[in-house]
N, C-alpha and C positions, 0 to 999 in steps of 0.2 A: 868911756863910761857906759855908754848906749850900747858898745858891745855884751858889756858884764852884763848889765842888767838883762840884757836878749837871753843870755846864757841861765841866767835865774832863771828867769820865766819859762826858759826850754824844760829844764829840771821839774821846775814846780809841776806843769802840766803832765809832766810823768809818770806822776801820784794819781790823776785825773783815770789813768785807764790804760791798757795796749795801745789804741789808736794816738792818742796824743804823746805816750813816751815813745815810740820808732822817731819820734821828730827832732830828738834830742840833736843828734849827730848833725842828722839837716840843718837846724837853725844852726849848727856853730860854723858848721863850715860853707854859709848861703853865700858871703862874701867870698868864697875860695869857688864855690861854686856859679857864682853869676862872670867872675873874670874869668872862667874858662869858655863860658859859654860865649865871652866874648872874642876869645882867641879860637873858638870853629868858628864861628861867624865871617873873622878874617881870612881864616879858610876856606871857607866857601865861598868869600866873596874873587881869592885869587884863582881857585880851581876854576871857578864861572869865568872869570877874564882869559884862563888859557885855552878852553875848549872855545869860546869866540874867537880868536885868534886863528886855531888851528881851522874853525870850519871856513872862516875868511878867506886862510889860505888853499882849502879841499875844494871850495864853491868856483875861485877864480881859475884853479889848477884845471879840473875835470869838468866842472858844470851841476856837478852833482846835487840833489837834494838833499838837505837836512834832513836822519830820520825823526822821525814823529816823536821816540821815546827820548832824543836829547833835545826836541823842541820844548816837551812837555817840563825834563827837568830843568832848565836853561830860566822856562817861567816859576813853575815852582821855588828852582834859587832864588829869584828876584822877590817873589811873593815872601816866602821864606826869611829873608834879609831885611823886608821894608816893616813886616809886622816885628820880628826880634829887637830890630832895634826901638823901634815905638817901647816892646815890653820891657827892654834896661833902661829907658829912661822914666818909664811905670817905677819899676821897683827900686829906680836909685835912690828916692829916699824916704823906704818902704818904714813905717814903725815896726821897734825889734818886736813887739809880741804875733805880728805877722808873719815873721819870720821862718819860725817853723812850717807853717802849711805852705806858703810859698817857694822853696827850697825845693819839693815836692816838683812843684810846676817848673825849677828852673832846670834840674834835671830833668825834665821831662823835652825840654826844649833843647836840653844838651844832647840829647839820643834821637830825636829828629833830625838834629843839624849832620850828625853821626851818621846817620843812615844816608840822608843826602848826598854826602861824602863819600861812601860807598857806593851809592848809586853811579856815581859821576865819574864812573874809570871808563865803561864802556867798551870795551876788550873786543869787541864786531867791528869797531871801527865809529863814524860820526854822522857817515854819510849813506847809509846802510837802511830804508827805510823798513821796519817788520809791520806789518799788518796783525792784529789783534784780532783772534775769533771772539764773535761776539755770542756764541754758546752754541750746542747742540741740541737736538731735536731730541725728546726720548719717547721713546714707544707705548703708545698708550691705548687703551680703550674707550669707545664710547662710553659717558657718566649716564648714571641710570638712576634718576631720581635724587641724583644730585646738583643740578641742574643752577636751581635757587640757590644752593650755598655757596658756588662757584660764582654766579652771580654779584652776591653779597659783599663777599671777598673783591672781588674784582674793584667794585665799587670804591674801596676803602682805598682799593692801590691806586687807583688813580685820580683818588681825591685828594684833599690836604687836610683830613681830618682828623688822621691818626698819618704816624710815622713807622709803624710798627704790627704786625699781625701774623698770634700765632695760632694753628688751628691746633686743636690736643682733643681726644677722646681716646674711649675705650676702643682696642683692634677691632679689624675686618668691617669699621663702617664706611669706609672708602676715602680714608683722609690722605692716602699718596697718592689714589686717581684723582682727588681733585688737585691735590699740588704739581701731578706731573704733566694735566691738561693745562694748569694757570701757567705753569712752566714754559710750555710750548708757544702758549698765547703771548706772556711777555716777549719773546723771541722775533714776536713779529712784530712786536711794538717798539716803534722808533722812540721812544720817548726815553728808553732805560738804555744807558750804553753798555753795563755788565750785567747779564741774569746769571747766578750761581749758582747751582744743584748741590746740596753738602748734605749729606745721609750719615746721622751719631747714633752709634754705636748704644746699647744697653748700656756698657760699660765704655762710657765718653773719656775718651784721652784729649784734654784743651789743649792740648801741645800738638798732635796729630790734627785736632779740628782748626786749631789758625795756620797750621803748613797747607792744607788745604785749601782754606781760602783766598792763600795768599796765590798757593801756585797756580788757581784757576784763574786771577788777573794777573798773571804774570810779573810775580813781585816774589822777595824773597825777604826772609827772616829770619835773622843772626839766632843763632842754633844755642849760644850760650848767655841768651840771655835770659832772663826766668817771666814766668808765663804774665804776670803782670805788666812787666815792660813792652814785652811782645804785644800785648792785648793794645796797648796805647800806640804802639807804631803800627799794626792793623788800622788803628783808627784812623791814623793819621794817612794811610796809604787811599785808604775806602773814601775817605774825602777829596782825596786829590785824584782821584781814578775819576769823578765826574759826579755833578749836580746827583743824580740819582744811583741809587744801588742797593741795588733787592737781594738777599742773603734768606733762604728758606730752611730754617732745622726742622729738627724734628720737635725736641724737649730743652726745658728749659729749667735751672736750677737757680743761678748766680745773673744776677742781670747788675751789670756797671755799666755806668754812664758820667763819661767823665769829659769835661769841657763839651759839653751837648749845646751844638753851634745852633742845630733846629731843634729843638727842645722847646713845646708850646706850656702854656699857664699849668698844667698836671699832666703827671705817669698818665693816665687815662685817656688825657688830650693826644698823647706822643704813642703810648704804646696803647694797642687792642689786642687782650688775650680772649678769646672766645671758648664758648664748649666747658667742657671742664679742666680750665690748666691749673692745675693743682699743684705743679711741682716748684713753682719758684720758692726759694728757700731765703735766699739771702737776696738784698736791693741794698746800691750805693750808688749815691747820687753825689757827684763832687761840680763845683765850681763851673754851673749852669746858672746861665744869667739870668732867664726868663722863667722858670720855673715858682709858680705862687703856691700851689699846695703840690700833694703827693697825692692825691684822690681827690675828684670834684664831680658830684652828685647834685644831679637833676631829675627833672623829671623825665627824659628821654632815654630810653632804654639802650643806648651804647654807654651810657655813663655807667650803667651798674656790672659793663661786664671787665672789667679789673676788679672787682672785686672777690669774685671765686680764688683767684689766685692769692691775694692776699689772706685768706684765710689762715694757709700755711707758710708765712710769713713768719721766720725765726729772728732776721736779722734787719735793723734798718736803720742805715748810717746816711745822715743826711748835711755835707760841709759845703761851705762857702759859698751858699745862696743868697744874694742881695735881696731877693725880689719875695722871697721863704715866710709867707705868714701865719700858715697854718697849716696840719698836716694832713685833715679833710676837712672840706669844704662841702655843706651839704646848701643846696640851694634849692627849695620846693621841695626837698624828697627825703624821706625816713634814712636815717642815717643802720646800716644794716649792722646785728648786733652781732655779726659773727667775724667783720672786718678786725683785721688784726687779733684772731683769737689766739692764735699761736705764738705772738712776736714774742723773743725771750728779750733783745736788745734793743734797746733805742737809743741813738746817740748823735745828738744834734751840736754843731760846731760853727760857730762863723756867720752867724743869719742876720742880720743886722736888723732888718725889718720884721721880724718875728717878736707878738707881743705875749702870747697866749700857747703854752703847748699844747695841751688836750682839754675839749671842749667835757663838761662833767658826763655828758651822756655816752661816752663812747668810754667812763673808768670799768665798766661791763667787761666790757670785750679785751682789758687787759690781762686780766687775771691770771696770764702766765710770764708775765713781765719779769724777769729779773734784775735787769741793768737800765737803769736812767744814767745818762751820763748829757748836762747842759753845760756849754761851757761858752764864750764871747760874743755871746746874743746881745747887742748892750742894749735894746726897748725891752727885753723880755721884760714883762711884769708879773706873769703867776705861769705855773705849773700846769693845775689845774683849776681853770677857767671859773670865774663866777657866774649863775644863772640865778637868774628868776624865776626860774621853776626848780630850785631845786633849794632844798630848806637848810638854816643855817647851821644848821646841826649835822648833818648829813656826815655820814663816815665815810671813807673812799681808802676800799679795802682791796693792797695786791699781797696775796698770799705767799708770791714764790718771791717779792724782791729782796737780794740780796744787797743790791749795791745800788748806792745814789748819790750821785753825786753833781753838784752845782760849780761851777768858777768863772768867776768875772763878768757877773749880770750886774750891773751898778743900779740898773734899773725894777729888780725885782723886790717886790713887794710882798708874794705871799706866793705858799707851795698851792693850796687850796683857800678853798671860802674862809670868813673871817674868822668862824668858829667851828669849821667843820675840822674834821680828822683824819689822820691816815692810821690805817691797819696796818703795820706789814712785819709782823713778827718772826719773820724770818731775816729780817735786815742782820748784814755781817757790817758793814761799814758804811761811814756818813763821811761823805767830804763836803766842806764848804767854806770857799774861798774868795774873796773880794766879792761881797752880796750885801752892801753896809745896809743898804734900804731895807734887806730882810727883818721882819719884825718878832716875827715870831715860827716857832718851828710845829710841827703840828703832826708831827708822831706820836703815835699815843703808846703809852706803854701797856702792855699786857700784868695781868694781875694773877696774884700767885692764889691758892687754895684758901688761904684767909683773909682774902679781900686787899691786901697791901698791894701794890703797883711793885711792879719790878723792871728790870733791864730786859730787854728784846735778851731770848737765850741766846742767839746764834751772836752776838754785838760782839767785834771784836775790837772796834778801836772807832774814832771819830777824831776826822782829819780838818785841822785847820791854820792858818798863817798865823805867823806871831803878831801880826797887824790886825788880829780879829780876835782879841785877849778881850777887847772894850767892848767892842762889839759883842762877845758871846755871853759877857757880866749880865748886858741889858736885855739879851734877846728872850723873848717867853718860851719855855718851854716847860710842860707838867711835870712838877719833880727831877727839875734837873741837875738837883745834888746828887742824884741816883748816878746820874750819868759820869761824874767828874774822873773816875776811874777810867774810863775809856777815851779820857779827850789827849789829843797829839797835837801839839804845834809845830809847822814845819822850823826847821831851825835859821829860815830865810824871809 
């Protein structure tokens, strides 16, 4: 029965948006897929038994040393084997509406074990030790009045304050002489076991830029897999190459961060974009444990520099953070009105600890919002945020949103203040799904040339469960006989 209903639930979320319907196939076949993961695991565990074996009998034969690279996978395996099976007895009796985003991670874990697999033929032999270059020197010039900023930087890398630093400006003010002196300097510093030089192209091929990175630690990446999965078995390789590892681009567009193991309380805390980095576009943040906001704003001037970047902030997906309270944090310091002025997407999933999405001062800087999508936050209780400085009447107006959609906040109580309003006449569709505590709805309808209220022109449909018929009889909303034309009940 647990099955079937997982299978609902997979469907129903599919309504929710792109991201939650790809997970359809996942949830059904998580069980097909957590028993293969357990049948590499047995695989892995025999391959590791037979290359012990064989070095046992290489060690007593010749005398020879173990090389380095099948000591490394030898521990890896074992590391590999003790945390997997910790994670199948996690998810053996995972609830089915989990399901779907954990499928995600179980495949993820089945292309790890893959690769390890791979790793483990060793075609040199076993006993064969290679030495690793630990990078080359590149040629550079004395910095001239760069001095300070090289400085600066330095500082960050060999603190623990930031995990992340990119320098961006307009040409010819000298930002590759200072990356190819910091370059040099890492080299002598014993602390980083890989320094990696990667120079992207105007026109970035991410397919080209992870062969790259991989082939300068001496690692390889299956050629047919697609650039997603690649990104994840990079990660996975960059973590087991050693404690530290410094990777230098140029620019930056797409920033994923996925199981982020050092990942401190905010983006801010983790990554430092300096100068003017204006290009990131898209941020997705999945299944980081420690992470509390996405921006945290102080009085200290290293907190305000992520936010340039976010400026042009199109896309921001943010799943399965426990720890996920809110999405900035300001503390002693003016919350800047230009943050988030471009975001078109916002799509939060999975937060458990998240009670408040947007604080009312910061509905300014949405105004080019398009897509809300909330969906198994179960403390959420509003939208946007009640203040005391802000009146109850108060309108909160986004002009471009098309789509909003809410499912399975049990806890939510209200979009906005008690009697404030949303503007957003542009809205194409409303979904809203297991929200019983929701009281009332607080879209306002626009009015036509003589004064009568009318339906949002662009409204094409309002999506909800046949288990929320009772629910939507008692719920407030202004004139919502207008609306009954456009209401859909799922048929589940």
């Amino acid at each position: 029965m647990a099955e079937i209903v997982g299978a609902i639930f997979g469907a129903l979320s599919c309504i929710c948006g792109t991201p939650t319907c790809n997970c359809i196939d996942q949830h059904r076949n998580f069980n097909d897929d957590v028993d293969e993961l357990r049948r590499k695991l047995d695989n892995l565990t025999s391959q590791k038994q037979d290359i012990e074996s064989r070095i046992q009998e290489a060690e007593a034969r010749r005398g020879q040393m173990v090389r380095q690279q099948v000591q490394e996978w030898l521990k890896q395996a074992e590391e590999i084997n003790v945390k997997l099976q910790a994670f199948l007895e996690k998810v053996q009796g995972v609830k089915w509406y989990k399901r779907a985003c954990l499928d995600r991670l179980v495949c993820r874990k089945i292309n790890m074990v893959k690769e390890m697999l791979d790793k483990g033929s060793f075609p040199k032999g076993l006993v064969i030790e290679r030495a690793l270059a630990h990078g080359n020197i590149i040629p550079t010039e004395n910095l001239v009045g760069q001095v300070s900023t090289k400085e600066e930087i330095w500082r960050y890398l060999m603190g623990d304050e930031v995990g992340m630093i990119g320098v961006c400006g307009i040409g010819g003010v000298g930002k590759t002489m200072i990356m190819k002196n910091l370059h040099n300097d890492l080299l002598r510093e014993t602390r980083f076991e890989k320094v990696i030089w990667v120079t992207v192209s105007d026109r970035l091929n991410v397919f080209e830029l992870q062969k790259k990175i991989a082939d300068d630690m001496g690692q390889r990446l299956r050629d047919d897999e697609e650039v997603m999965m690649r990104a994840a078995a990079l990660m996975e390789i960059m973590t087991r190459i050693g404690e530290e590892c410094v990777v230098l681009p140029n620019n930056l567009e797409d920033l994923w961060i996925i199981e982020g193991r050092n990942m401190r309380s905010s983006l801010n805390k983790t990554v430092t974009l300096e100068m003017e980095a204006n290009e990131l576009r898209r941020c997705c943040i999945w299944d980081c444990e420690e992470i509390e906001c996405v921006v945290e704003l102080d009085s200290s001037s290293s907190s305000s520099l992520c936010c340039p970047v976010l400026d042009k902030l199109e896309l921001l997906q943010l799943w399965t953070l426990p720890k996920l309270c809110e999405v900035v944090r300001a503390e002693g310091a003016a919350t800047p009105s230009h943050i988030f002025s471009n975001l078109k997407t916002l799509i939060i999933e999975d937060c458990p600890g998240m009670r408040k999405l947007l604080p009312p001062e910061l509905q300014q800087a949405f105004q080019n919002l398009e897509e809300i999508e909330v969906g198994n936050c179960k403390q959420m209780e509003e939208i946007i945020a009640s203040s005391d400085s802000y009146a109850s009447s108060d309108k909160f107006t986004f002009p471009k949103l098309r789509r909003l959609c809410l499912w399975y906040l049990p806890q939510l109580k209200s979009i906005c203040s008690a009697k404030g309003v949303m503007v957003c006449d542009s809205i194409e569709k409303i979904q809203i799904s297991r929200c019983q505590e929701l009281k009332r709805i607080p879209v306002q309808l626009p009015l036509l040339d003589n004064g009568q209220p009318s339906p949002p022109p662009h409204l094409r449909e309002i999506n909800m469960d046949k288990d929320s018929k009772e629910w939507w009889e008692s719920v407030e909303w202004d004139h919502k006989n207008l609306l009954h034309p456009f209401l859909k009940y799922f048929p589940w």
